[in-house]
C-alpha positions, -999 to 999 in steps of 0.1 A, spaced: 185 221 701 199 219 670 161 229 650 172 265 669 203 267 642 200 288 617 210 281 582 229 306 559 198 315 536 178 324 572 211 346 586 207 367 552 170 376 555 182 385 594 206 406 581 185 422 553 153 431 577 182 448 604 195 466 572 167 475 554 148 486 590 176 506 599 180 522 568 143 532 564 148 547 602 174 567 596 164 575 564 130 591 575 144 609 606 147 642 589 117 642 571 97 630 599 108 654 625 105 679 595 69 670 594 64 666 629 72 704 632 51 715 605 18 696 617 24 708 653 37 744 650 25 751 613 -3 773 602 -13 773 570 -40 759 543 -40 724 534 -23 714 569 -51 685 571 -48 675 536 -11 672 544 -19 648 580 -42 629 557 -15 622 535 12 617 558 -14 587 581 -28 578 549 -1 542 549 -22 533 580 -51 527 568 -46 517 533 -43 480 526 -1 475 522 -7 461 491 -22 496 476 3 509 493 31 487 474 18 488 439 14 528 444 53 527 454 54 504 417 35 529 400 56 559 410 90 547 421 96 514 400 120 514 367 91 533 345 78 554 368 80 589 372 95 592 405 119 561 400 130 570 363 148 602 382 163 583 410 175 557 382 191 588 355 205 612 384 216 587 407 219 557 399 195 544 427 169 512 412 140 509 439 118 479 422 130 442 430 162 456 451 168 457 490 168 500 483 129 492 469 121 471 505 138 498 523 117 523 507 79 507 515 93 501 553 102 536 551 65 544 539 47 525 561 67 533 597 68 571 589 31 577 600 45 562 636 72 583 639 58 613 630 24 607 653 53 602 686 74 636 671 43 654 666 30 646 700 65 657 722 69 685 701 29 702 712 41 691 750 68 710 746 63 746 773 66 774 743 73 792 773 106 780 777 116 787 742 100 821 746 125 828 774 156 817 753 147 841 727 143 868 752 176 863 764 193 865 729 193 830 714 181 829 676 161 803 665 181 776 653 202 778 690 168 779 711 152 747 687 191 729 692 192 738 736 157 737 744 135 720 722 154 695 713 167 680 744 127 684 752 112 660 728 145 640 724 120 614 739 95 617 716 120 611 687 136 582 700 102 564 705 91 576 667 127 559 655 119 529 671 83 524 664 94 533 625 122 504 632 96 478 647 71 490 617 101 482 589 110 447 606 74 430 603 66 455 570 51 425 545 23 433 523 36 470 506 72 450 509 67 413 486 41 438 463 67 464 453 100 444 455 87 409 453 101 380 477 135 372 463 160 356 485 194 374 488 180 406 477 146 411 494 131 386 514 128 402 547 123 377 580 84 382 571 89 375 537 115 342 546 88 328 570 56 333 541 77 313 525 87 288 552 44 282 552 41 278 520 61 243 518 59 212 535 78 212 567 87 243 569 70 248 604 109 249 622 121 275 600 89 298 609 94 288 638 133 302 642 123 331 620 94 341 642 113 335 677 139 358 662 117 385 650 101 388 685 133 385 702 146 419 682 115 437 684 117 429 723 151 447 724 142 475 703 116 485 729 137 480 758 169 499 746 141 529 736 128 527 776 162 535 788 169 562 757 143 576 764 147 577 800 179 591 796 176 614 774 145 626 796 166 627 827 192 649 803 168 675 792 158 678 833 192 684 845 190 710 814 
């Protein structure tokens, strides 16, 4: 068993793809349940223009994807120059750059699963807070909420899975470099690409299904929680 040990350069790109997934989930969860609200509740022009952009990662190659992240958030672009002068924050060749194109590609997910809770949600029950007294903010945080709690916790971890196999929009904005941004897809394109290098694939690929296995599993029984919770409510 001992082709099943992993060696320390295969432990880092674990530990960069949890880091970088986990970050990119967290980091979208406001703006995708921002979004999710606007496309299901909003009314106002450009509101499929905005849905186009928002799905438009899903059906562009990853590679367009990746060099429009280049164009726009690496050292000289616009968007990247900013984050670079006010911040402090580089997004080309860095983890914070792979984080960033996970980000992109898993927010369409999550904000698909928000969007579809939040138009199940009964506006009647919301309607019957306000007539009681509640303002808004208290009837979105007690009714709402607990109602599509589900929804959100399947959009985190679909966004999560997403940013653990994320590849093409990944290695074309922030390259493939070990240590910094080669992701468990990234270390096992490279595992191919040299002779003998099958094993390592191998314990890369093993691993990668193993994690995405419990991701989806500990969302079932969120989500079965947290829709038992908002019943009780």
């Amino acid at each position: 068993m001992d082709w099943l040990a992993l060696s320390a350069e295969e432990w880092t790109a674990v530990r960069l793809s949890l880091k970088v997934a986990l970050w990119a989930m967290f980091a979208s969860l406001p703006f995708g349940l921002a979004t999710a609200m606007l496309l299901a509740r909003g009314r106002f022009r450009g509101k499929s223009l905005l849905n186009g952009v928002v799905h438009l990662p899903l059906i562009l190659p990853p590679v367009v994807t990746g060099y429009v992240l280049l164009l726009g958030f690496g050292r000289q672009g616009p968007i990247g120059g900013l984050f670079e002068a006010w911040f402090g924050i580089v997004f080309s060749f860095r983890w914070t750059g792979a984080a960033l194109a996970a980000a992109v590609m898993g927010f369409p997910l999550m904000v698909r699963a928000m969007r579809l809770s939040i138009e199940a949600v009964d506006r009647r029950l919301e309607q019957a807070a306000s007539t009681l007294g509640a303002n808004p903010l208290r009837v979105f945080a007690t009714v709402t909420l607990p109602l599509i709690a589900p929804g959100i916790i399947a959009g985190m971890i679909l966004c999560f899975a997403k940013a653990m196999g994320e590849f093409g929009a990944t290695i074309t904005f922030v390259s493939n470099i070990p240590g910094e941004t080669q992701t468990l897809p990234s270390a096992i394109y490279t595992f191919l690409q040299v002779p003998g290098g099958e094993a390592g694939a191998l314990r890369l690929t093993l691993i990668s299904v193993a994690i995405a296995m419990a991701a989806l599993l500990v969302s079932e029984v969120l989500a079965r929680r947290a829709g038992r919770g908002a019943g009780a409510d």
